[in-house]
C-alpha positions in Angstrom: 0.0 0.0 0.0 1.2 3.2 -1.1 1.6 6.3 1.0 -0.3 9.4 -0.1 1.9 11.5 -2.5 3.3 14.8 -0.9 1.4 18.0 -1.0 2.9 20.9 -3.2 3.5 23.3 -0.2 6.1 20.0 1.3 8.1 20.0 -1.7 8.5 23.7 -2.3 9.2 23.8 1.6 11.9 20.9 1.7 13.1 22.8 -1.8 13.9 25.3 0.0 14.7 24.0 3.4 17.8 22.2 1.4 18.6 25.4 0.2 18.9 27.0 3.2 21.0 23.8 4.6 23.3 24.3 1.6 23.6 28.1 2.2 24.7 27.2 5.6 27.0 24.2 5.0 29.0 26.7 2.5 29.2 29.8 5.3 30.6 26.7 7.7 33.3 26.0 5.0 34.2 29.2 4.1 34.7 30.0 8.1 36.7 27.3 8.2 39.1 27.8 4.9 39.8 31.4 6.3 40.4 30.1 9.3 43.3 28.0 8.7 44.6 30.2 6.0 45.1 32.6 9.0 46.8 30.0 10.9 49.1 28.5 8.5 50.2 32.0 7.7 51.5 33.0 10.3 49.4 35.8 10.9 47.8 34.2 14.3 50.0 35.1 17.0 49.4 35.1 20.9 49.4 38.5 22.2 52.8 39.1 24.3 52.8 39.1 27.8 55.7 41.8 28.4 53.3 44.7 26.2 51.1 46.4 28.3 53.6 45.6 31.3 55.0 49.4 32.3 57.7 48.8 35.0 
Protein backbone atom coordinates (compact mmCIF):
# COMPACT_ATOMS: atom_id res chain seq x y z
CA UNK A 1 0.00 0.00 0.00
CA UNK A 2 1.24 3.20 -1.11
CA UNK A 3 1.58 6.26 1.02
CA UNK A 4 -0.29 9.37 -0.10
CA UNK A 5 1.90 11.50 -2.50
CA UNK A 6 3.30 14.77 -0.86
CA UNK A 7 1.36 17.98 -0.96
CA UNK A 8 2.93 20.89 -3.20
CA UNK A 9 3.48 23.31 -0.20
CA UNK A 10 6.12 20.05 1.25
CA UNK A 11 8.08 19.97 -1.71
CA UNK A 12 8.49 23.66 -2.29
CA UNK A 13 9.17 23.78 1.65
CA UNK A 14 11.89 20.86 1.66
CA UNK A 15 13.09 22.77 -1.79
CA UNK A 16 13.94 25.35 0.01
CA UNK A 17 14.66 24.05 3.40
CA UNK A 18 17.78 22.19 1.45
CA UNK A 19 18.56 25.45 0.15
CA UNK A 20 18.95 26.96 3.18
CA UNK A 21 21.00 23.82 4.64
CA UNK A 22 23.33 24.35 1.57
CA UNK A 23 23.64 28.06 2.16
CA UNK A 24 24.69 27.18 5.61
CA UNK A 25 26.97 24.20 4.96
CA UNK A 26 28.98 26.74 2.53
CA UNK A 27 29.24 29.77 5.30
CA UNK A 28 30.62 26.68 7.71
CA UNK A 29 33.27 25.97 4.96
CA UNK A 30 34.17 29.22 4.06
CA UNK A 31 34.66 30.04 8.11
CA UNK A 32 36.67 27.32 8.19
CA UNK A 33 39.10 27.84 4.94
CA UNK A 34 39.76 31.44 6.28
CA UNK A 35 40.37 30.13 9.33
CA UNK A 36 43.28 27.96 8.69
CA UNK A 37 44.60 30.20 5.98
CA UNK A 38 45.13 32.59 8.99
CA UNK A 39 46.83 30.04 10.91
CA UNK A 40 49.10 28.50 8.55
CA UNK A 41 50.20 32.04 7.69
CA UNK A 42 51.54 33.00 10.31
CA UNK A 43 49.41 35.82 10.87
CA UNK A 44 47.79 34.24 14.28
CA UNK A 45 50.04 35.12 17.01
CA UNK A 46 49.35 35.08 20.88
CA UNK A 47 49.35 38.45 22.21
CA UNK A 48 52.85 39.10 24.30
CA UNK A 49 52.78 39.14 27.81
CA UNK A 50 55.68 41.79 28.36
CA UNK A 51 53.34 44.67 26.19
CA UNK A 52 51.14 46.37 28.26
CA UNK A 53 53.59 45.59 31.26
CA UNK A 54 54.99 49.38 32.31
CA UNK A 55 57.72 48.83 35.00
Amino acid sequence: MALRPEHELHQRRKGRNVGVGLLLVSFIVLVFALTFVKVTRGDFELPNAQTGANG
